[in-house]
VEXVEX-16023 format. One line per 8 residues: number of its first residue (from 0); for each residue x, y, z of C-alpha. Coordinates in steps of 0.5 Angstrom, whole numbers, plus 2048, in hexadecimal, padded with zeros to 3 digits. Example, Ala and Ser with C-alpha at 12.3 -4.5 7.8 and 13.67 -1.06 7.14 Angstrom:
VEXVEX-16023
0) 819/7F7/810; 81B/7FE/80E .
This chain:
VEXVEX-16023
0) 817/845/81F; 81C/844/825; 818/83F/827; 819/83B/821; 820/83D/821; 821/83A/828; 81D/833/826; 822/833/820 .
8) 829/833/824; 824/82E/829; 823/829/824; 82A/829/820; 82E/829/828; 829/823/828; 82A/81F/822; 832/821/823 .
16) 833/81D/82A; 82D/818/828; 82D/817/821; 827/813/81D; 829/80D/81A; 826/80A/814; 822/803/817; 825/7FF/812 .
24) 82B/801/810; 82D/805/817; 830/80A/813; 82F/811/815; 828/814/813; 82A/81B/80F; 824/821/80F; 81D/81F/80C .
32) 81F/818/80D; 81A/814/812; 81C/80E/815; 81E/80B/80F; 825/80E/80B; 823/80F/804; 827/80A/801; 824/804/804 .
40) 81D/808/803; 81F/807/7FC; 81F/7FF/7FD; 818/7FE/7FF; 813/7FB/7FA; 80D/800/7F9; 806/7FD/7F7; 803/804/7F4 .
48) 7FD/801/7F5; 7FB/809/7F4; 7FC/80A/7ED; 7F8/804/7EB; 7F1/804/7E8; 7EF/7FD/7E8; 7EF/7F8/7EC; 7F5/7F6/7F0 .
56) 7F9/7F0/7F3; 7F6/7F1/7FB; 7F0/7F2/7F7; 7F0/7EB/7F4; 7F3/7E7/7FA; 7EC/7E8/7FE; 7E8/7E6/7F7; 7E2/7E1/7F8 .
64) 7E4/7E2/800; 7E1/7E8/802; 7DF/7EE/7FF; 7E4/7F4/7FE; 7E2/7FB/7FC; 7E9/7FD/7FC; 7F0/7FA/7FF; 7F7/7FE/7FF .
72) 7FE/7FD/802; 804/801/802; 80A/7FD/800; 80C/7F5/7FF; 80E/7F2/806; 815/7ED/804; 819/7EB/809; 820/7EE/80C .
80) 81E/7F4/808; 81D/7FB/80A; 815/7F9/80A; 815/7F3/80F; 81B/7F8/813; 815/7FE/814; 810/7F8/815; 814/7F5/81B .
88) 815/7FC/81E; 80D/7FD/81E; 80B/7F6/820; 811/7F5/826; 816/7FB/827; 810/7FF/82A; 811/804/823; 80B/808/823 .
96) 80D/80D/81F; 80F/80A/81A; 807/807/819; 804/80E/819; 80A/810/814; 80A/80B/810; 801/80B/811; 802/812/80E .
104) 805/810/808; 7FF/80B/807; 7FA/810/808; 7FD/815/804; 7FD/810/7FE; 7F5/80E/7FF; 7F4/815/7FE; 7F7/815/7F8 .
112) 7F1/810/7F5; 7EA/811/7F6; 7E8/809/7F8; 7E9/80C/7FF; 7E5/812/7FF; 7DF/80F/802; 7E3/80B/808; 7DF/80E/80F .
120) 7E3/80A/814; 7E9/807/815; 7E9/7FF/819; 7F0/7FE/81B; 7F1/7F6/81C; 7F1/7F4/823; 7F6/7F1/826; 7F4/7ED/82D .
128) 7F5/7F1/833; 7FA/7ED/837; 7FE/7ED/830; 7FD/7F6/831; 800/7F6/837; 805/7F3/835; 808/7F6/82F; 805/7FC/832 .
136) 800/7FF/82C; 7FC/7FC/826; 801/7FC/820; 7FA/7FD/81B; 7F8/802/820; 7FE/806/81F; 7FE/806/818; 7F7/807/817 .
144) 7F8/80F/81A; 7FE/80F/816; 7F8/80F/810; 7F4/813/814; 7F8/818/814; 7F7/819/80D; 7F1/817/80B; 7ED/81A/811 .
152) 7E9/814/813; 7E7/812/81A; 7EB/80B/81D; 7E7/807/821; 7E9/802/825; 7E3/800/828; 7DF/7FC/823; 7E3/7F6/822 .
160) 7E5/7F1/828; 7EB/7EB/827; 7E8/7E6/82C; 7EE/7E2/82D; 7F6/7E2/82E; 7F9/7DF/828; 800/7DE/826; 804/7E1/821 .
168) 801/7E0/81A; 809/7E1/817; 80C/7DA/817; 805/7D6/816; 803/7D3/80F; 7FC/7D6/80B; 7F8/7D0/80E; 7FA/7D2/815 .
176) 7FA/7DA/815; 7F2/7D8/812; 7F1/7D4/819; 7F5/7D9/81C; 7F0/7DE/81B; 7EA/7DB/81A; 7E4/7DD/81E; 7E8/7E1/823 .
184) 7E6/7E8/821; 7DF/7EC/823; 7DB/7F2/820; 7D6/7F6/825; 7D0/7F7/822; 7D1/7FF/821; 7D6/7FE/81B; 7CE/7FE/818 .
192) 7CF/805/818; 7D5/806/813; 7D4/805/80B; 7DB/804/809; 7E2/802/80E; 7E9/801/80D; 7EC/7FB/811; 7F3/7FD/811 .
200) 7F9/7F7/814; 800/7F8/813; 802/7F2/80E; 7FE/7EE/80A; 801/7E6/809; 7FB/7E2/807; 7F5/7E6/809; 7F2/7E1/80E .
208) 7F1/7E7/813; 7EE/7EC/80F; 7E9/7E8/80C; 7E7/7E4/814; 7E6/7ED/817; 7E3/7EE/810; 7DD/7E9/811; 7DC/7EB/818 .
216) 7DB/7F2/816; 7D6/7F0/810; 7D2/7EB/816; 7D1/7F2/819; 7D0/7F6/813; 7CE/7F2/80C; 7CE/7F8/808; 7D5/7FB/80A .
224) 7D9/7FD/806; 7E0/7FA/807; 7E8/7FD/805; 7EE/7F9/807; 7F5/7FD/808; 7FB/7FA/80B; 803/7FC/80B; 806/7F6/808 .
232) 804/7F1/803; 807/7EB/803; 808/7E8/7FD .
């Protein structure tokens, strides 16, 4: 009971000298609000994919391309909005936090529907180890602990490869993010030992990235069961 007391008045001296802002407004975060304020949280453009039965827009974008067991994603990516502000602390502010955070919420709503149940790995999409050692960390890897945090299913990050350094995908046009992507990624054979798996990423533009790891994957493993599950969608 002290002790708690103790890490109490710790945490409110903190907060007092150094207090948390929201990440896009910068206003002062009160009690039980993380990273962003509520008020700027109110402005972000849920999908709630969750609640849906059938078929939903991500899961429509990769029909005829690729076979998709389920597909999810947290909310819409829009520019200068709260969306792209979490997106960039992620990806170029070294924000880890806010990735496991905000993989928990995804986590927390797969959950909440049975067409996850069966997943038995999550593959984070990866990125070229000289890009890593950039940034510091995976962005896709960040978010997909965030997820197992809730749902209790192992990260593996072994399993697939990015064989070539790309540049960013942001600024390209849909033909060139396809050639973009094409051929630079590599499953290892022991992904043969998984039924179903969950790839994850952080925002899904035109698909080209998920649908180039999801036929290097179904090369090693025909029978697989493929999931898909990002941040953002954009629309």
């Amino acid at each position: 009971m002290i002790g708690k007391k103790i890490y109490s008045l710790f945490r409110d001296f903190n907060h007092l000298i150094f207090p948390e802002k929201c990440l896009h407004c910068e206003g002062e975060l009160i009690e039980n609000e993380n990273h962003v304020c509520d008020f700027c949280r109110s402005d972000i453009s849920y999908t709630f994919f969750e609640n849906l039965n059938g078929p939903n827009e991500m899961d429509k974008l990769f029909w005829g391309r690729i076979p998709v067991e389920s597909s999810y994603a947290l909310m819409y990516f829009k520019e200068k909005t709260v969306s792209q502000t979490m997106l960039h602390a992620l990806k170029y502010q070294n924000n880890y936090k806010i990735g496991v955070y905000l993989g928990e919420i995804i986590g927390s709503n797969m959950e909440k529907s049975n067409r996850f149940a069966t997943i038995d790995a999550l593959i984070p999409v990866p990125i070229h180890p000289k890009k890593k050692f950039t940034r510091g960390y995976n962005q896709a890897e960040i978010l997909s602990h965030g997820i197992a945090n809730r749902i209790k299913t192992p990260v593996l990050t072994k399993l697939t490869i990015k064989t070539k350094h790309t540049e960013s995908q942001t600024r390209k046009s849909m033909a060139e993010r396809w050639m973009n992507s094409s051929q630079i990624f590599q499953a290892e054979k022991s992904v043969e030992s998984y039924k179903h798996i969950a790839i994850v990423d952080d925002v899904l533009t035109t698909g080209a990235t998920l649908e180039h790891l999801t036929k290097a994957i179904l090369e090693q493993n025909k029978d697989i069961k493929i999931s898909l599950i990002t941040l953002a969608l954009t629309k």
